[in-house]
C-alpha positions in Angstrom: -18.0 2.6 17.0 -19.6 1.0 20.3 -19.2 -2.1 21.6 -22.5 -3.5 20.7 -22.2 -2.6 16.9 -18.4 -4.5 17.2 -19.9 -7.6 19.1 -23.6 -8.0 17.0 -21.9 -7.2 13.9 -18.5 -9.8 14.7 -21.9 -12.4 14.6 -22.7 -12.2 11.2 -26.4 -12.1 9.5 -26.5 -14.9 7.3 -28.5 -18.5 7.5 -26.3 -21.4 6.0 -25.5 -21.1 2.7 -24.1 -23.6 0.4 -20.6 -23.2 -0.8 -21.0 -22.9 -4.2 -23.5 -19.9 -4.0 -20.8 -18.5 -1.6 -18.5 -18.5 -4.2 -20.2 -17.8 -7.4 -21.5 -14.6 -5.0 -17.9 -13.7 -4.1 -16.6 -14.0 -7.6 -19.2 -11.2 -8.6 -17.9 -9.5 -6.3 -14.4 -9.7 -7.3 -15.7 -9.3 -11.1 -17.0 -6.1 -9.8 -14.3 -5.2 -8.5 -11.9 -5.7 -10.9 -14.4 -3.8 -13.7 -13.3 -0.8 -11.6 -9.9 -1.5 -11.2 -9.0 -0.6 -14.7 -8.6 2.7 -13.3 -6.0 1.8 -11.1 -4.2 0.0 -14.3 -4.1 3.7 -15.2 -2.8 4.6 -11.9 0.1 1.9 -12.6 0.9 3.5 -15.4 1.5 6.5 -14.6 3.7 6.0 -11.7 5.9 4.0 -13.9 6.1 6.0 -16.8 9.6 8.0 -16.2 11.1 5.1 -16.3 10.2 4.6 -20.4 10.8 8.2 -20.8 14.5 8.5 -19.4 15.2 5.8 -21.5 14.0 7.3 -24.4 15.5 11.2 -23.4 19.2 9.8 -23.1 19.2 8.2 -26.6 16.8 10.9 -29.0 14.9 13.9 -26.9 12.9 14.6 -29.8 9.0 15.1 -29.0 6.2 14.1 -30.9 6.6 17.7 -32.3 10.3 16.7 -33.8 11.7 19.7 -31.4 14.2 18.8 -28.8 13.5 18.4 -24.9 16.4 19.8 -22.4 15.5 18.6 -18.9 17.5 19.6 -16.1 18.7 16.8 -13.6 15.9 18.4 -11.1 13.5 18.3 -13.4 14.4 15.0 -14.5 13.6 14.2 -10.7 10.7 15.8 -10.7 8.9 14.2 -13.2 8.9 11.4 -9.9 7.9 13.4 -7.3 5.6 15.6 -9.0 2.6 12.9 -9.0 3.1 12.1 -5.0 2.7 16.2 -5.2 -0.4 16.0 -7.1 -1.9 13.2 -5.5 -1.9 15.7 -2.1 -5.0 18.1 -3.2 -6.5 14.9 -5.2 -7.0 12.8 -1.8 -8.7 15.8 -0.4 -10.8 16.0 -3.0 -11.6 12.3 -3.2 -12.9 13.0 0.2 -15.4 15.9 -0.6 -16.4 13.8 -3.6 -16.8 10.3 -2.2 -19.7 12.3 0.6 -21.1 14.5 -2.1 -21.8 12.2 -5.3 -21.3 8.6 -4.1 -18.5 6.2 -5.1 -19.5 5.3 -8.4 -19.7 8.2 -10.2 -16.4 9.2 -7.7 -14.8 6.6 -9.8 -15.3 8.5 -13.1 -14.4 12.1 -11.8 -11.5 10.9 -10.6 -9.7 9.5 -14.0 -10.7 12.7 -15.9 -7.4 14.5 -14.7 -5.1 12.0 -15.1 -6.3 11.1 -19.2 -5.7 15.2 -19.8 -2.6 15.2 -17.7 -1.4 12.0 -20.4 -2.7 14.3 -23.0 -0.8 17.4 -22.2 2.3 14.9 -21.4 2.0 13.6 -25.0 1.9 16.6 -26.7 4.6 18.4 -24.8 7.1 21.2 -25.6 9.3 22.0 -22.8 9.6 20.7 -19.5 6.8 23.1 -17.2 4.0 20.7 -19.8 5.4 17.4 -18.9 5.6 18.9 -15.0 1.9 19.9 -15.1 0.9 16.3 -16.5 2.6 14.9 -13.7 0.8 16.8 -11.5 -2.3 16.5 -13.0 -1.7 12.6 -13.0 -0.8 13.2 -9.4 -4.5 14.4 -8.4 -5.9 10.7 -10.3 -3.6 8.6 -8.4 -4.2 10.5 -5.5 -8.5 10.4 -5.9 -8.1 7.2 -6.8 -6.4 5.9 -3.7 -9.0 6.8 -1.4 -11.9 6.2 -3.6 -11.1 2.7 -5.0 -9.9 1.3 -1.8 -13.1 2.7 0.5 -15.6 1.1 -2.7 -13.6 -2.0 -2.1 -14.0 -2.2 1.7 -17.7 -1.4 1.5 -18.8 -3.8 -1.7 -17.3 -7.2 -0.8 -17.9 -9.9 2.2 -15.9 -9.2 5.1 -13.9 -12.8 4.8 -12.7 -11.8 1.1 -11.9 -8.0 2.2 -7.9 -7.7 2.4 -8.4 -9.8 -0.9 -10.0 -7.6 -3.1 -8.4 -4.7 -1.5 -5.0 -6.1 -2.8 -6.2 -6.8 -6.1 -5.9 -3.1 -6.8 -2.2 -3.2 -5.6 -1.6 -6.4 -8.4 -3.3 -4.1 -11.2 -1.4 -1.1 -10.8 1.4 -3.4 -10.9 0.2 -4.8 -13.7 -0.1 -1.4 -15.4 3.6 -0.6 -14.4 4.7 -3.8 -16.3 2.8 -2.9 -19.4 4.2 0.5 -19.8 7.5 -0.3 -19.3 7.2 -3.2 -22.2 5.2 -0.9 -24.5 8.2 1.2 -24.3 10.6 -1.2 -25.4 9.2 -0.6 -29.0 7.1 3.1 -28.7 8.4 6.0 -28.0 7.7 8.1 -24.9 4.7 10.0 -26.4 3.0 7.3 -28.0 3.5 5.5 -24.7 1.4 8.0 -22.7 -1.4 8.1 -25.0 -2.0 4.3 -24.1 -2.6 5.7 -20.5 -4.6 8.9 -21.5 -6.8 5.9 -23.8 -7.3 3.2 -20.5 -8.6 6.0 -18.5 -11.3 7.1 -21.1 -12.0 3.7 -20.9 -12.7 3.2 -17.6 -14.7 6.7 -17.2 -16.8 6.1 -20.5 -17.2 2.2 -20.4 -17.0 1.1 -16.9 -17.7 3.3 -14.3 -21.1 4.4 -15.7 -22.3 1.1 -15.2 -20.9 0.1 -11.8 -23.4 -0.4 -9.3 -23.1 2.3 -5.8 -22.2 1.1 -2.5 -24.8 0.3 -0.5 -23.3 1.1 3.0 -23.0 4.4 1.3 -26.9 4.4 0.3 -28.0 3.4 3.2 -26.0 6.0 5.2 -27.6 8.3 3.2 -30.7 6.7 4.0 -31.7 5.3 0.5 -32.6 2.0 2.3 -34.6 0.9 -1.3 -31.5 1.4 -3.6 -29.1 -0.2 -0.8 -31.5 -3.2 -0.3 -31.8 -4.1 -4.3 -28.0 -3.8 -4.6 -27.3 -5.9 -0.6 -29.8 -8.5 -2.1 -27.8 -9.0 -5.0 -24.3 -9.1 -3.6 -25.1 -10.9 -0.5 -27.6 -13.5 -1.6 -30.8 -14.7 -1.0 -29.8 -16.0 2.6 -28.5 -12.8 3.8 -30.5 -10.9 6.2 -30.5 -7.6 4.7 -32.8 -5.9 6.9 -30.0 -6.7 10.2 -27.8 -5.8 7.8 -29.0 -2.3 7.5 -29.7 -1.9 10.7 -25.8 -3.0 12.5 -24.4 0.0 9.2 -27.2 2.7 10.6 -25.8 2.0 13.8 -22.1 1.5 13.6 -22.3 5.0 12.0 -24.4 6.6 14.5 -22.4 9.0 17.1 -23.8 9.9 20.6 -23.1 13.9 19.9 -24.8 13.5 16.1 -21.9 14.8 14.2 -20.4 13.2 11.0 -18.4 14.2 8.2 -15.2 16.5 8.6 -16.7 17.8 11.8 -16.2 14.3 13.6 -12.6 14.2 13.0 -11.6 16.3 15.9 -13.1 13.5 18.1 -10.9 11.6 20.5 -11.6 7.8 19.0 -11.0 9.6 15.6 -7.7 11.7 16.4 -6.4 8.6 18.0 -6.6 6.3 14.5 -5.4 8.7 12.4 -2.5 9.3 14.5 -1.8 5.2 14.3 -2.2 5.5 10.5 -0.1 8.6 10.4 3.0 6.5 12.4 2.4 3.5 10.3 2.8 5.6 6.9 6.0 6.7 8.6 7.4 3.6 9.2 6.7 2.3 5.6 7.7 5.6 4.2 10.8 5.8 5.5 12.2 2.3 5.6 12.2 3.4 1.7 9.2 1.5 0.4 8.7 4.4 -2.4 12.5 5.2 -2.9 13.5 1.9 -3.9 10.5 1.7 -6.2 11.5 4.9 -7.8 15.0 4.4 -7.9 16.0 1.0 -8.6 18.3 1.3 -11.6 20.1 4.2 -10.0 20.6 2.6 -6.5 21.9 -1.1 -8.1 24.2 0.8 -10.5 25.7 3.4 -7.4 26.2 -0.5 -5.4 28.6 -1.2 -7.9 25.8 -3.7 -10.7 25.4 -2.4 -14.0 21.7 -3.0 -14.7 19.7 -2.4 -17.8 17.0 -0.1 -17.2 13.9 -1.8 -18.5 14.8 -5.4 -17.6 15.3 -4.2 -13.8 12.1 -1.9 -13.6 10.1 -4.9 -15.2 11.8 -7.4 -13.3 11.3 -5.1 -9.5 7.5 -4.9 -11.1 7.2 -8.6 -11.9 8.4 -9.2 -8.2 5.9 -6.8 -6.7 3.2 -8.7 -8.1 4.5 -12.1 -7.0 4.1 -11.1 -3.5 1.2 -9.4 -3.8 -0.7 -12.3 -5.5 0.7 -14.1 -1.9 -0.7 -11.4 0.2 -4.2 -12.1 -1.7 -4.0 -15.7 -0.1 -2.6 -14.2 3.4 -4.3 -11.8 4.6 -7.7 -12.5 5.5 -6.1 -15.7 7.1 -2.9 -14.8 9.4 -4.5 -10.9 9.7 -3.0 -7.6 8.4 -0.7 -7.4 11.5 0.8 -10.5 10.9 1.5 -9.7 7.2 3.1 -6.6 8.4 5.6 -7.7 10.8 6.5 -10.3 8.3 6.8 -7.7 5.7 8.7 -5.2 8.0 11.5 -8.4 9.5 12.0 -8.7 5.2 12.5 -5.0 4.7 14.9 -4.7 8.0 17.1 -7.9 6.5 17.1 -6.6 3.4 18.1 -3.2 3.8 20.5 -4.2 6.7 22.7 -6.9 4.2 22.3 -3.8 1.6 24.1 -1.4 4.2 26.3 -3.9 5.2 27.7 -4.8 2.2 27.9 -1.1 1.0 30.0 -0.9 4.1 32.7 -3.4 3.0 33.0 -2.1 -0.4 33.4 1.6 0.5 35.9 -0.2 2.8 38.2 -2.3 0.7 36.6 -5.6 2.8 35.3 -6.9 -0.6 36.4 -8.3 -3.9 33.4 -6.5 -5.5 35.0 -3.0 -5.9 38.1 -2.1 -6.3 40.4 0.7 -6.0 39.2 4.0 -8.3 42.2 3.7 -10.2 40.8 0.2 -11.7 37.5 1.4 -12.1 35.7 2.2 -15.1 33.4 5.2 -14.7 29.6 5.3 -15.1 27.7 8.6 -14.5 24.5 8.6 -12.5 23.0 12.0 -12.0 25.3 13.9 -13.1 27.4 12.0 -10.2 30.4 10.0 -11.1 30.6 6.7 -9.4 32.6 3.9 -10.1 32.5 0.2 -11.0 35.7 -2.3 -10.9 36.1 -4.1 -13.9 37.8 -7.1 -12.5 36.8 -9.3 -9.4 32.9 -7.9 -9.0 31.5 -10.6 -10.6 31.5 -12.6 -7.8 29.9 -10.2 -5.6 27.4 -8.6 -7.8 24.7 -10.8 -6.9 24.8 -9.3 -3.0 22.8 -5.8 -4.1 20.4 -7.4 -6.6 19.4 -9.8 -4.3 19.2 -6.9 -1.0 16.7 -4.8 -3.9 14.7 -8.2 -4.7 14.0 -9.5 -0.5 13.3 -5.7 0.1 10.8 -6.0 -2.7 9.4 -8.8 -1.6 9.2 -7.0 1.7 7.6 -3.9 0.3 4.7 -6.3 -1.8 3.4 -8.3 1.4 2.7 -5.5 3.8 4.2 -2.1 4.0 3.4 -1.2 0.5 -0.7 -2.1 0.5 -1.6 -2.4 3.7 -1.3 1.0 5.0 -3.9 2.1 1.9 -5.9 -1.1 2.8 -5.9 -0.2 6.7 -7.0 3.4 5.8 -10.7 3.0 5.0 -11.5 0.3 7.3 -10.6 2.4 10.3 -13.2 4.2 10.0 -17.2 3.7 10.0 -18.9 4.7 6.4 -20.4 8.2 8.0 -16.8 9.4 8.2 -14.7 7.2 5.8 -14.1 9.3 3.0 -13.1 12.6 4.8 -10.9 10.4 7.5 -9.4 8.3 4.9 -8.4 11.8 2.9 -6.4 13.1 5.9 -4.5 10.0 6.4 -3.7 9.1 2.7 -2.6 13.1 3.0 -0.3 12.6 5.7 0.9 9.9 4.1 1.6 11.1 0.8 3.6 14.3 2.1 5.8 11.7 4.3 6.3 9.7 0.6 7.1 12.8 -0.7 9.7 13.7 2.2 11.5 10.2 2.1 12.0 10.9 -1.9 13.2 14.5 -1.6 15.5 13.3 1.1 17.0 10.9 -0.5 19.8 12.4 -2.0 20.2 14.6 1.2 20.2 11.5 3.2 22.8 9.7 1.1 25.1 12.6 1.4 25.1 13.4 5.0 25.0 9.3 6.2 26.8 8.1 3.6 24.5 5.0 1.2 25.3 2.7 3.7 24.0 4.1 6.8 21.0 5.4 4.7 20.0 1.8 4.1 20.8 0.9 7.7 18.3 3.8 8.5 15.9 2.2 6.8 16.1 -0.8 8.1 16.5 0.6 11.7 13.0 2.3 11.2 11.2 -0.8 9.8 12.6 -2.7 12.5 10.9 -0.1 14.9 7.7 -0.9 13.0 7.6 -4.0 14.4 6.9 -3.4 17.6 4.6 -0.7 16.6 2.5 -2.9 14.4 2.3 -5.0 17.4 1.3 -2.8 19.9 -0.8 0.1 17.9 -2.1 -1.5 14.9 -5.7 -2.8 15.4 -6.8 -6.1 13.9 -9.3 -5.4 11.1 -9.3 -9.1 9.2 -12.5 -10.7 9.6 -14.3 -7.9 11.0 -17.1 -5.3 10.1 -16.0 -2.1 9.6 -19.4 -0.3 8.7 
């Protein structure tokens, strides 16, 4: 992007316009927005999903079939990390997709492997069908991830943009909470089909009728179809034709090249290797572990949790800050909110470790010696909780999990996916956006296989101090390498 495009298009192209047509205008856009995000309620649901099913497994394995289900303790993992695998191949594809056939009808493709992956899930046998609907789900969330986030950045104003990206984090959420309540009175199966059903619904009933993106039309040069759909989301006292002319230009290159052949450019390289560090500093300060293993990592702290009250309450909390992020971020900036987020994640992991620390070391009330403990088996892993004296100390790990949460929900959790498409100019967004939301879904993938690995060979408390050692190196990184975006055009 030159420097003229930044400065003319930093000016804005609007006459005055009264506040309440402002705002009717930006709550169509966030109407819009969330008529499309009912995919991502999908999305929600299928991440959270082994949570109702482990549930179910431990007390009646039957399937919808009346056989039994064996599961292995991989395969139990597995049914985890298998959608971060899927969603690998799916945010290439999202890229091919989002260039080839626009964003709206990107929107539909993308849900029609995740409601057959629910399908096969539902109607399950043995183990290798539930592990193919997870990957199948995989590819959805994955598609999803680039192509809901880059409609977002390119359909609303630019002072409501970290809003309505957001949003989509507060639906999935949303979606997460659901499933896990649905569960508390349907079985597994019957569960699943409620996700297969939402993403019909958003293929058959919403996307059809969504309008396109018109930075993507006019790209494309279908100046007509951009200016009807510009004149509707931007107002009467927009000046459209600017308008068009700042996108034709910010997504212009001196050497003509777009697409997947611009991404071996220097400006381009550079950004994706800034994304690719920021996904590492968010992936491995555990923003994913602790997501996927709450119950497992309270109970191994020495707190005997129930499973669904913790997985909705961690989801519950999610949302609370990322309804605050909503109100944040287009006015302290995406920098600020992560350096915020990071200092939470770095206390909270750090008073995690610590008090890990003084257990394993006798310098606490809250565990006692193994010979007083009563055991409780965790993966096929026998720990140990004391049955007198933890009461008072309890608290200290449920309230690390719930300020790392916190953490997670107002910054190293969204923005990295909300960073990702407005890094890049519309001519290369989709294709750019893929490789980064790649590289960032293999590092997710890493920090979840490495878990256990990790646990053993640091012991859990210096695994939680190495989380918090690497979001406190984010810090400074955010600082010094992460571009300011709020506010600004990003073509």
């Amino acid at each position: 992007m030159n420097k003229e495009c930044e400065t003319e298009a930093g000016k804005g192209t609007t006459t005055q316009e009264p506040s309440a047509t402002r705002r009717l205008r930006h709550a169509t856009q966030i109407l819009l927005l969330l008529a499309g995000s009912l995919s991502y309620m999908a999305a929600g649901m299928f991440v959270a999903w082994p949570n109702v099913f482990i549930a179910h497994i431990i007390q009646n394995n039957s399937t919808i079939f009346n056989t039994q289900l064996h599961l292995t303790d991989s395969e139990t993992d597995m049914l985890g990390s298998m959608i971060f695998l899927g969603s690998l191949p799916g945010f290439l594809l999202a890229g091919w997709l989002l260039d080839t056939i626009g964003r709206r009808w990107s929107q539909l493709v993308s849900a029609l492997p995740g409601a057959l992956g629910s399908l096969l899930i539902g109607f399950s046998l043995n183990p290798p069908m539930l592990l193919v609907g997870r990957f199948l789900e995989g590819i959805t969330f994955g598609m999803l991830g680039v192509v809901v986030r880059t409609y977002a950045s390119e359909i609303v104003d630019t002072n409501i943009r970290g809003t309505a990206s957001v949003m989509y984090a507060v639906v999935m959420n949303m979606g997460s909470v659901a499933i896990v309540g649905l569960g508390i009175k349907l079985s597994w199966y019957y569960v699943v089909f409620v996700s297969f059903a939402v993403a019909l619904l958003h293929c058959f009933l919403v996307a059809m009728f969504l309008v396109e993106s018109p930075t993507y039309l006019a790209v494309k040069n279908r100046e007509a179809e951009a200016t009807v759909i510009l004149r509707r989301l931007r107002g009467s006292n927009a000046d459209i034709k600017e308008e068009l002319r700042i996108l034709k230009m910010m997504n212009q290159r001196e050497d003509g090249t777009s697409g997947w052949g611009a991404l071996i450019k220097r400006d381009v390289i550079k950004n994706i290797l800034v994304m690719f560090g920021l996904f590492m500093m968010c992936s491995f300060s555990g923003v994913q572990v602790m997501k996927m293993n709450t119950v497992r990592i309270l109970v191994t702290a020495g707190l005997e949790f129930d499973e669904t009250v913790s997985t909705i309450m961690f989801n519950l909390l999610l949302i609370a800050g990322n309804v605050t992020i909503m109100y944040l971020l287009d006015r302290i900036g995406r920098r600020r909110c992560l350096v915020l987020s990071l200092l939470l994640i770095t206390i909270g992991n750090s008073c995690f470790g610590t008090y890990v620390f003084l257990t394993d070391s006798g310098g606490s009330p809250a565990m006692m010696e193994v010979a007083l403990g009563t055991p409780l088996e965790v993966n096929s892993t026998m720990i140990y909780q004391s049955d007198a004296g933890s009461a008072s100390w309890s608290w200290v790990p449920l309230m690390c999990v719930l300020v790392i949460a916190v953490g997670q929900s107002v910054g190293a959790g969204p923005i990295p996916w909300i960073l990702t498409p407005e890094y890049f100019p519309t001519v290369i967004r989709s294709q750019a956006s893929s490789v980064c939301l790649l590289l960032g879904g293999l590092q997710t993938v890493a920090a979840l296989q490495l878990y256990s690995p990790m646990q053993a060979s640091l012991t859990q408390a210096g695994l939680y101090w190495t989380y918090g050692l690497v979001a406190a190196v984010g810090i400074p990184y955010s600082l010094l390498f992460v571009k300011e975006t709020a506010g600004r055009r990003v073509g």
